[in-house]
py3Dmol code that shows the C-alpha trace and the ligand (Angstrom):
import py3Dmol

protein = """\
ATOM      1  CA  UNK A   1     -22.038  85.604  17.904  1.00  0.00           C
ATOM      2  CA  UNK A   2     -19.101  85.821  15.626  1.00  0.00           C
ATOM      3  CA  UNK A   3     -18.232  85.638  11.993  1.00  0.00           C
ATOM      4  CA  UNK A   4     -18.724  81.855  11.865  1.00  0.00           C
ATOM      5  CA  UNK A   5     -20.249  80.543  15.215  1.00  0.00           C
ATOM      6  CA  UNK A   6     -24.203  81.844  15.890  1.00  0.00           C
ATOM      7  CA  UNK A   7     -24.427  80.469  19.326  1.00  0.00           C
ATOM      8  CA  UNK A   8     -24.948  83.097  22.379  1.00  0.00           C
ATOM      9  CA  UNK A   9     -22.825  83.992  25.105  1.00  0.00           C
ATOM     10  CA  UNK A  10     -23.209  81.010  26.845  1.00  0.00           C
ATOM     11  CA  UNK A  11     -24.060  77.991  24.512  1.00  0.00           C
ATOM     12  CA  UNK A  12     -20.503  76.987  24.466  1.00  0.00           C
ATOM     13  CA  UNK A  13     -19.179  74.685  27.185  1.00  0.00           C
ATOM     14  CA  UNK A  14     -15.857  75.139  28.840  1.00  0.00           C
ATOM     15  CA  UNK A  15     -15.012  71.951  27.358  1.00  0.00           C
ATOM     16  CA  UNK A  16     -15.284  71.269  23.442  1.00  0.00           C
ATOM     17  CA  UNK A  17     -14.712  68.452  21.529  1.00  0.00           C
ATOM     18  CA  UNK A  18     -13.828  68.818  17.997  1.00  0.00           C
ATOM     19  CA  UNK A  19     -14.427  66.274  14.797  1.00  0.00           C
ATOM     20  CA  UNK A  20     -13.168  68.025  11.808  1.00  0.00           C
ATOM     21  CA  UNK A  21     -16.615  66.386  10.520  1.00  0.00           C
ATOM     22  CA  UNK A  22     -19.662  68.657  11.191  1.00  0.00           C
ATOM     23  CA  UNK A  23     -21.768  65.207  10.680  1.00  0.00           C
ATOM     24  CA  UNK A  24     -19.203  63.272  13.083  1.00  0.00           C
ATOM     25  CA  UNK A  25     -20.099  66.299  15.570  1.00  0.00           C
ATOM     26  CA  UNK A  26     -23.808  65.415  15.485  1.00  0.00           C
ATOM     27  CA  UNK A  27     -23.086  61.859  15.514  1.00  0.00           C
ATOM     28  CA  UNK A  28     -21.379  62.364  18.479  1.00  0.00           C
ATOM     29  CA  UNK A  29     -23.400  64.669  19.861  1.00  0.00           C
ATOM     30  CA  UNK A  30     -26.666  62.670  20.025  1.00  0.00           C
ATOM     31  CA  UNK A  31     -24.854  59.614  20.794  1.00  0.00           C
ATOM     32  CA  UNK A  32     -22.811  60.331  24.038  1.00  0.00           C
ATOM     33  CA  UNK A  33     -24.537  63.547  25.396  1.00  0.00           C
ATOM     34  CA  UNK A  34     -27.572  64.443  27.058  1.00  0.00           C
ATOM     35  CA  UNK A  35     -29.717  66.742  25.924  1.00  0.00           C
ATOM     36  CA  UNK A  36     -27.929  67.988  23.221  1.00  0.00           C
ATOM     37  CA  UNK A  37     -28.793  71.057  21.790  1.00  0.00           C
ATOM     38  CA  UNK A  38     -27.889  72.736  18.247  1.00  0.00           C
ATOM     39  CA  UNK A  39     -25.611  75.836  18.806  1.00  0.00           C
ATOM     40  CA  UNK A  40     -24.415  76.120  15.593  1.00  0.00           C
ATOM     41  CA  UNK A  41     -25.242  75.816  11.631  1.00  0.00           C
ATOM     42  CA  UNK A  42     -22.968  78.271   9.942  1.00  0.00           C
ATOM     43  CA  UNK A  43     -21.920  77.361   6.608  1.00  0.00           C
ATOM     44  CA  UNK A  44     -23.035  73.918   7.517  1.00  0.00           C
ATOM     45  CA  UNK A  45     -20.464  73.660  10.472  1.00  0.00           C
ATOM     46  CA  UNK A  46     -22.969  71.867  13.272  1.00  0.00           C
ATOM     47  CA  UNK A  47     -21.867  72.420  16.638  1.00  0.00           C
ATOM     48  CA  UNK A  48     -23.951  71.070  19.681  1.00  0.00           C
ATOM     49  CA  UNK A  49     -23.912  71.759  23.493  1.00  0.00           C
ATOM     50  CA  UNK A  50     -25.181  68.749  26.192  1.00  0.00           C
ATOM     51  CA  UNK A  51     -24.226  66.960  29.120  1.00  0.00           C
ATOM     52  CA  UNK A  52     -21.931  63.954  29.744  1.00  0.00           C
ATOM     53  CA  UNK A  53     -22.370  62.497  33.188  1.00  0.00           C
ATOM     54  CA  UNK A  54     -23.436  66.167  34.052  1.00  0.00           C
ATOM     55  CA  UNK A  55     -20.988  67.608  32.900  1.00  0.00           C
ATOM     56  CA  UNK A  56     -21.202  70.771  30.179  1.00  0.00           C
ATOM     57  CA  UNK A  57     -19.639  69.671  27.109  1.00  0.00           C
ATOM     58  CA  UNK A  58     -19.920  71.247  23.307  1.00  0.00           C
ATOM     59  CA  UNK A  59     -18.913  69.408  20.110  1.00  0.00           C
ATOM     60  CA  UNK A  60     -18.274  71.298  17.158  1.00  0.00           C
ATOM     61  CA  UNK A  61     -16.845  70.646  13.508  1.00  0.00           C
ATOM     62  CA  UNK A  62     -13.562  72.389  12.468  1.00  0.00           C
ATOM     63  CA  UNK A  63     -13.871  71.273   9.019  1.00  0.00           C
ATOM     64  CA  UNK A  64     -10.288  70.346   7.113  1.00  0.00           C
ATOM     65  CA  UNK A  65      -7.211  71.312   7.586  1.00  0.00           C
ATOM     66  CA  UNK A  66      -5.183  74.054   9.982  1.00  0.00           C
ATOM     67  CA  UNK A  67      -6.512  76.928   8.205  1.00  0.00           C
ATOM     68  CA  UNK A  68     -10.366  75.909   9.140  1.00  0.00           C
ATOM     69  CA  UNK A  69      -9.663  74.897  12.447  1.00  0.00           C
ATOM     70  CA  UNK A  70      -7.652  77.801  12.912  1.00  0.00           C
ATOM     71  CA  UNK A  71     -11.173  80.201  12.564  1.00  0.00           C
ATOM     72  CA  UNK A  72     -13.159  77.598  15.037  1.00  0.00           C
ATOM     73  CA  UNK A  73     -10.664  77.331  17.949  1.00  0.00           C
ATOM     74  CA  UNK A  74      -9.946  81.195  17.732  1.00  0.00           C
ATOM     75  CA  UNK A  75     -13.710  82.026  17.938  1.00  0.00           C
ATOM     76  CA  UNK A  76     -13.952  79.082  20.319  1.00  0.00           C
ATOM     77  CA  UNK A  77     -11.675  80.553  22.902  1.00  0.00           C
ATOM     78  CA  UNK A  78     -11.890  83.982  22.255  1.00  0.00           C
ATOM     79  CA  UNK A  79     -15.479  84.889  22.036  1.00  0.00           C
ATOM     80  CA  UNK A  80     -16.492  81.771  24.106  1.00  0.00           C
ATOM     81  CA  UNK A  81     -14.027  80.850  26.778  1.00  0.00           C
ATOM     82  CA  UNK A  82     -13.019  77.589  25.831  1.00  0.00           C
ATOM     83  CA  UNK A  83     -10.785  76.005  27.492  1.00  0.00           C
ATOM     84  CA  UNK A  84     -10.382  72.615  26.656  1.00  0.00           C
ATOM     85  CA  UNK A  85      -9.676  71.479  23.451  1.00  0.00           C
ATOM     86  CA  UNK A  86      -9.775  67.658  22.532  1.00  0.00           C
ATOM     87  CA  UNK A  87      -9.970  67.166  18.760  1.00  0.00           C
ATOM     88  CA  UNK A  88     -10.947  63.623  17.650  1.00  0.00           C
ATOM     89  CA  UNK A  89     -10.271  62.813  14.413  1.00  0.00           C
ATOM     90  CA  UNK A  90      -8.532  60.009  11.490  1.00  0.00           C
ATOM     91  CA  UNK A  91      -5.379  59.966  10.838  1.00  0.00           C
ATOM     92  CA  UNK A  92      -3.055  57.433   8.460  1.00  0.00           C
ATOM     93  CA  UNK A  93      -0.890  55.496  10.211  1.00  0.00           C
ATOM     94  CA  UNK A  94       2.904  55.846   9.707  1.00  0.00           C
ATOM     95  CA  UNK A  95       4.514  52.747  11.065  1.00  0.00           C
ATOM     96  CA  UNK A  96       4.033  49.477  10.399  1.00  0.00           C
ATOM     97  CA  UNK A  97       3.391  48.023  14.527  1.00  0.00           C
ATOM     98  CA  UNK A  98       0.162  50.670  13.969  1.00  0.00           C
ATOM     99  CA  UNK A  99      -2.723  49.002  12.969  1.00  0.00           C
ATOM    100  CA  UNK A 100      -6.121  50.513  11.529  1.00  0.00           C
ATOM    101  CA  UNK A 101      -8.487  51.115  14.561  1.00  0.00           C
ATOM    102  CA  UNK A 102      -6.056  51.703  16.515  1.00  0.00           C
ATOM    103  CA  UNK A 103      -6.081  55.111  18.614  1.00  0.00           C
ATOM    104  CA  UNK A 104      -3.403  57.720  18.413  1.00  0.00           C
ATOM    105  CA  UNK A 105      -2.715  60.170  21.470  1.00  0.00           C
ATOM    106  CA  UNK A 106      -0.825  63.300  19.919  1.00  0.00           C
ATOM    107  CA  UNK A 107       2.352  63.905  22.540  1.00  0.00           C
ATOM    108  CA  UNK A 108       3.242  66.586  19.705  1.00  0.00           C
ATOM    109  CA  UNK A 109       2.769  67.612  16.320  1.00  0.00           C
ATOM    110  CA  UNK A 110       5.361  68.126  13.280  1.00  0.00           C
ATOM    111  CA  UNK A 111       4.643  70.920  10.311  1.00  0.00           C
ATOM    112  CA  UNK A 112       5.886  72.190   7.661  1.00  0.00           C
ATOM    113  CA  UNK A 113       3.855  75.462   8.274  1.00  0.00           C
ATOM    114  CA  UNK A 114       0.634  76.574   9.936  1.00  0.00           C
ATOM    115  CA  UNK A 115      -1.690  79.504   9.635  1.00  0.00           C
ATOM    116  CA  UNK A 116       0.358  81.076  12.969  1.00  0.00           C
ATOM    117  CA  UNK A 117       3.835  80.245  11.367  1.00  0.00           C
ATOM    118  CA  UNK A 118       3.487  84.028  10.411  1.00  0.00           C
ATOM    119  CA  UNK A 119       3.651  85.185  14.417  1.00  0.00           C
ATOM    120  CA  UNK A 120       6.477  82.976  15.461  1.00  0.00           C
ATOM    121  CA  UNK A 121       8.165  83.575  12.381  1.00  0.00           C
ATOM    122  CA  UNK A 122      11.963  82.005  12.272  1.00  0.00           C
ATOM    123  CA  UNK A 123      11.252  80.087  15.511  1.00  0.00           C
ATOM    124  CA  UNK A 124      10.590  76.421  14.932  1.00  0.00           C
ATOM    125  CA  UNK A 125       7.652  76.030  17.807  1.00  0.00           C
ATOM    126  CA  UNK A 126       7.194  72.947  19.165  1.00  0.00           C
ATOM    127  CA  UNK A 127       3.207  71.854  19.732  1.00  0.00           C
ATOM    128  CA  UNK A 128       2.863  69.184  22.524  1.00  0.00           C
ATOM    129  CA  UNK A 129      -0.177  68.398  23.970  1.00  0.00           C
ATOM    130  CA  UNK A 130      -1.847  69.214  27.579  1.00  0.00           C
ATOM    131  CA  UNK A 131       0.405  66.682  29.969  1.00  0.00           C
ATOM    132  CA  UNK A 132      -2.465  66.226  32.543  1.00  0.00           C
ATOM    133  CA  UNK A 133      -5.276  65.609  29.428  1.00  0.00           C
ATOM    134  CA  UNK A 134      -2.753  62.844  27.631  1.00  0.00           C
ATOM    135  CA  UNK A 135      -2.117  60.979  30.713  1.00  0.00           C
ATOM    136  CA  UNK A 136      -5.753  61.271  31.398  1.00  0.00           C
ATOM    137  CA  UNK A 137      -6.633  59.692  27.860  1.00  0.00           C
ATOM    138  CA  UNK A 138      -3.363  57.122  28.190  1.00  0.00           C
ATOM    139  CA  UNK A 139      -5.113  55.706  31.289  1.00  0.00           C
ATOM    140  CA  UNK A 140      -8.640  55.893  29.524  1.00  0.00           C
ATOM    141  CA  UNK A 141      -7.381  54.267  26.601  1.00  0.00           C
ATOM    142  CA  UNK A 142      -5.808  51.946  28.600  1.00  0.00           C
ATOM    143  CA  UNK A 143      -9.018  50.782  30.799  1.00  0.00           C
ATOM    144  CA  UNK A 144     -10.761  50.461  27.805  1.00  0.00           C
ATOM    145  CA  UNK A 145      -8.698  47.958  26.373  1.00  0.00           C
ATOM    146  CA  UNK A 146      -8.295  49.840  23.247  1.00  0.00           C
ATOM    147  CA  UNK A 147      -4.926  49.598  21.498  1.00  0.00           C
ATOM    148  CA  UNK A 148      -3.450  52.830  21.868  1.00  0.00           C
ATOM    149  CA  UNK A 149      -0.400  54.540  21.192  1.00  0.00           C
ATOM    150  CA  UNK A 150       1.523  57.854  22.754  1.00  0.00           C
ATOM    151  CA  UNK A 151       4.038  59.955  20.952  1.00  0.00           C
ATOM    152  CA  UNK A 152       4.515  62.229  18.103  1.00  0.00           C
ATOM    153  CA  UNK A 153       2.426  63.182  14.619  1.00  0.00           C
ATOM    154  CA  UNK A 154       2.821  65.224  11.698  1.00  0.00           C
ATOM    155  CA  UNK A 155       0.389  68.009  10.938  1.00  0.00           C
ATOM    156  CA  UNK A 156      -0.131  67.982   7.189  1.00  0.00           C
ATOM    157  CA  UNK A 157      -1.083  70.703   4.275  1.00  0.00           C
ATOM    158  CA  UNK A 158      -1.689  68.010   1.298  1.00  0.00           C
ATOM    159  CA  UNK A 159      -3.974  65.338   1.655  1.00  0.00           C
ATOM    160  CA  UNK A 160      -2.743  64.826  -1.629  1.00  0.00           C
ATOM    161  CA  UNK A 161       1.017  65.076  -1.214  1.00  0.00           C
ATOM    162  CA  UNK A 162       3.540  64.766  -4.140  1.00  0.00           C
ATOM    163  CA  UNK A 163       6.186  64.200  -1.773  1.00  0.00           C
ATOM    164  CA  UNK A 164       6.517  60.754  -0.841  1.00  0.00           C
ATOM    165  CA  UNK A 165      10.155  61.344   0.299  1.00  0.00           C
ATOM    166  CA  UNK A 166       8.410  63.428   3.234  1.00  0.00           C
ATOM    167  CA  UNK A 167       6.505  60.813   4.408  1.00  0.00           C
ATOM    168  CA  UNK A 168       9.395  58.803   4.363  1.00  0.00           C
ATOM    169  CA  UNK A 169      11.322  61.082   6.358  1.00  0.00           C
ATOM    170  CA  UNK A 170       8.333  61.232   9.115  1.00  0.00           C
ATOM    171  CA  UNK A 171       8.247  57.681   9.351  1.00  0.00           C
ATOM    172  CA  UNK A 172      11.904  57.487   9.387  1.00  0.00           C
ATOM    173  CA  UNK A 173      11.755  59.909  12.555  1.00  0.00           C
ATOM    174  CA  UNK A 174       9.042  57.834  14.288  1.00  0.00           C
ATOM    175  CA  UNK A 175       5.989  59.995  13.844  1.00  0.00           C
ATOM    176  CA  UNK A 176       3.545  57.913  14.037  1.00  0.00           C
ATOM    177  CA  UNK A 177       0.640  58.843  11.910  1.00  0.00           C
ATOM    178  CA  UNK A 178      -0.449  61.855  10.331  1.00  0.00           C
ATOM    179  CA  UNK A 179      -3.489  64.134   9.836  1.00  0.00           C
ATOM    180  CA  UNK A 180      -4.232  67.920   8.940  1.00  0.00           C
ATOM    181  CA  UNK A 181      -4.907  69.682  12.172  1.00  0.00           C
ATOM    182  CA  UNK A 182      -3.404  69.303  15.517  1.00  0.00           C
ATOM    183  CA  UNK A 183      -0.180  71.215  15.171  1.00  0.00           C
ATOM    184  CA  UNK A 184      -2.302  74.929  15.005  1.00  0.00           C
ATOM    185  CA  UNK A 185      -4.248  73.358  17.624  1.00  0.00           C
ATOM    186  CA  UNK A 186      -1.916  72.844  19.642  1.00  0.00           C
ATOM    187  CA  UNK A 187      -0.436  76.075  18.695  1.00  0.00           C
ATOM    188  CA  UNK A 188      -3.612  78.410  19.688  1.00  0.00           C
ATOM    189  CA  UNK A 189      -3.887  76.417  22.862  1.00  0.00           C
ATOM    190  CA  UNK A 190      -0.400  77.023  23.993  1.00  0.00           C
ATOM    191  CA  UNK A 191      -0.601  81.047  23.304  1.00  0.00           C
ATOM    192  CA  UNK A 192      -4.418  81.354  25.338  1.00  0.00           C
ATOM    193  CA  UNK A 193      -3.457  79.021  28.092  1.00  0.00           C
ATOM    194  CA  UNK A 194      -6.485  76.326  26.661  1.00  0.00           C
ATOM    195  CA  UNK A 195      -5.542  72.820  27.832  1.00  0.00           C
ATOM    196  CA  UNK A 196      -5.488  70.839  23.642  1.00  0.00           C
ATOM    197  CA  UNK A 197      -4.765  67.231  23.062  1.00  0.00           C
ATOM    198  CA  UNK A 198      -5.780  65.478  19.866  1.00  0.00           C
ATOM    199  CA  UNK A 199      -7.496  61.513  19.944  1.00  0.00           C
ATOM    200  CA  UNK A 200      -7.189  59.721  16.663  1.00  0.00           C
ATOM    201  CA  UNK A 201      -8.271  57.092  15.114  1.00  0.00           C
ATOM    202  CA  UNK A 202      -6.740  55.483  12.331  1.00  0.00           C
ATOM    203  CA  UNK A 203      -8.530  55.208   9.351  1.00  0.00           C
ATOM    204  CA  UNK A 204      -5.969  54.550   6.874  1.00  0.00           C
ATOM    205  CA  UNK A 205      -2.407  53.202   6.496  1.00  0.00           C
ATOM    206  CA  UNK A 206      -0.025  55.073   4.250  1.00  0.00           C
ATOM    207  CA  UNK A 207       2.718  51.828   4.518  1.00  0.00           C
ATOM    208  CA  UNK A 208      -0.175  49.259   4.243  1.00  0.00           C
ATOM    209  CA  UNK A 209      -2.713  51.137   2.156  1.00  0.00           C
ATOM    210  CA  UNK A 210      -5.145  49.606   4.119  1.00  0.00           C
ATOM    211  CA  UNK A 211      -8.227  51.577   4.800  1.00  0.00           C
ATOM    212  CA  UNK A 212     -10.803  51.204   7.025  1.00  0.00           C
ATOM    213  CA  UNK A 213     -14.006  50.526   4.949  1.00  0.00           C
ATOM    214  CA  UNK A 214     -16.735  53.964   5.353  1.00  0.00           C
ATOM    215  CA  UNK A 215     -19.228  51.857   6.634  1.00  0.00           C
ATOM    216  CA  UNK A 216     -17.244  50.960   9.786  1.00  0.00           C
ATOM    217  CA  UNK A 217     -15.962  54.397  10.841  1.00  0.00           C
ATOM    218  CA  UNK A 218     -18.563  55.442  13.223  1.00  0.00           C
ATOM    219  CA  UNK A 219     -17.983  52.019  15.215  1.00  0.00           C
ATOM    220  CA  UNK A 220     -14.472  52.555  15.113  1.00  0.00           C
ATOM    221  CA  UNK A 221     -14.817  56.073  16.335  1.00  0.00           C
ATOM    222  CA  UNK A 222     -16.674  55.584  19.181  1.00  0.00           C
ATOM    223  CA  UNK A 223     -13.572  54.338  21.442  1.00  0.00           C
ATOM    224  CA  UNK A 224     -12.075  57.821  20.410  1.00  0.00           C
ATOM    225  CA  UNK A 225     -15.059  60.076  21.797  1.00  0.00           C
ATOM    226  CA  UNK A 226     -15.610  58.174  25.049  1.00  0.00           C
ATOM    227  CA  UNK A 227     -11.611  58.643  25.357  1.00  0.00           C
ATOM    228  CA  UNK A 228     -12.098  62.300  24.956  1.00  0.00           C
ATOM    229  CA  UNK A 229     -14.383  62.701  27.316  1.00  0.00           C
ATOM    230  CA  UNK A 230     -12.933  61.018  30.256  1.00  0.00           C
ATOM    231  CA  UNK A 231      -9.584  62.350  29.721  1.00  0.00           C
ATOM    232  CA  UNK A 232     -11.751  65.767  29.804  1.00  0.00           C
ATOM    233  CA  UNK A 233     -13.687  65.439  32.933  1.00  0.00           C
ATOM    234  CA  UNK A 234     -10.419  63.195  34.298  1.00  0.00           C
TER     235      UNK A 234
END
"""
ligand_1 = """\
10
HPA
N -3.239 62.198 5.311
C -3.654 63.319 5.925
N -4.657 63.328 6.773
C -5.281 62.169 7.036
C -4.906 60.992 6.456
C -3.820 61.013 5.538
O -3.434 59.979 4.974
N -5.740 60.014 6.902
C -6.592 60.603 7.747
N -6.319 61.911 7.850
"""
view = py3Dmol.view(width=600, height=400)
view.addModel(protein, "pdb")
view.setStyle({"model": 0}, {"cartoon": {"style": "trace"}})
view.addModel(ligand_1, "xyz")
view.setStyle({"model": 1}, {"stick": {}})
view.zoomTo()
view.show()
């Protein structure tokens, strides 16, 4: 047990996927595993351990942002023994040959800060993702059919940003979509040893506005878990 996670010693897999969506999590959960069990209900953050093709796996929420994912993947990997960390999640697309639905395999992630930007301190860190879990997912993706594409994100504070001109500058650089947790992810994984990748979908598009419409996500997401857990048990 720990501050935010009830589960025993035990009711965590090795291998834990992570929806920033505690309802995407059981979703998820009772879709693609077997026997799926509730390990967690703290604060409302549903976390759930089964089997995929026999296989331990738990799926969790992280809620929004670094700072919440921050307390989830510590606890995960501390008190549990995590050690792989796939996050699947939405992101808004950042270039215009990126089309909603389509999924985005994190390579790295861009900040402006994150909850450990107070360890490294002047050092500008650079997050990149498990090689051996992204070209696990790339050939996933790639089986599957699904349109996917490889390279760099941005790791975001503000959903709500006031700074178009950043945005601009991201997509100017070629990241190509952005979201609000990876980067710490990536960050924690690096510093315990944890294998990390992050599979997105896209949900939105911040050149486009498009969005995808609420009552299609779960269809759109499903590519994304399946992804996840092949590049997992790879
Ligand atoms: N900004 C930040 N995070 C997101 C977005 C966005 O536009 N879309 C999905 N996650």
């Amino acid at each position: 047990m720990t501050p935010h996670i009830r589960a025993g010693s035990g009711d965590i897999a090795e291998t834990v996927l992570l929806p920033g969506d505690p309802l995407r999590a059981k979703w998820a959960a009772e879709t693609y595993l077997d026997d799926p069990v509730l390990v967690n209900d703290v604060r409302g953050m549903l976390g759930f351990t089964g089997t995929w093709r026999g296989n331990r796996v738990t799926i969790h929420g992280t809620g929004m942002g670094m700072p919440s994912l921050s307390i989830y993947a510590n606890e995960l990997i501390t008190s549990y023994e995590a050690k792989t960390l796939i996050r699947i999640g939405s992101c808004g697309a950042m270039q215009e040959d990126i089309a909603i639905r389509d999924v985005i395999l994190a390579m790295s992630a861009t900040s402006i800060s994150t909850p450990s930007r107070g360890i490294l301190r002047d050092m500008n860190f650079a997050p990149c993702a498990d090689y051996g879990l992204l070209s696990a997912a790339h050939a996933a993706a790639q089986s599957k059919g699904s349109r996917t594409h490889v390279g760099g994100i941005y790791s975001s504070d503000v959903f709500y940003d006031e700074r178009p001109d950043l945005n601009e500058s991201m997509t100017r650089h070629g990241i190509l979509a952005v979201e609000m947790e990876a980067a710490e992810l990536y960050i924690l994984a690096a510093r315990h040893r944890c294998r990390a990748l992050a599979v997105l979908t896209v949900s939105d598009h911040l050149l486009t506005r498009e969005a995808l419409p609420a009552s299609d996500r779960q269809s759109s997401f499903g590519d994304m878990v399946e992804i996840a857990l092949e590049a997992a048990f790879a």
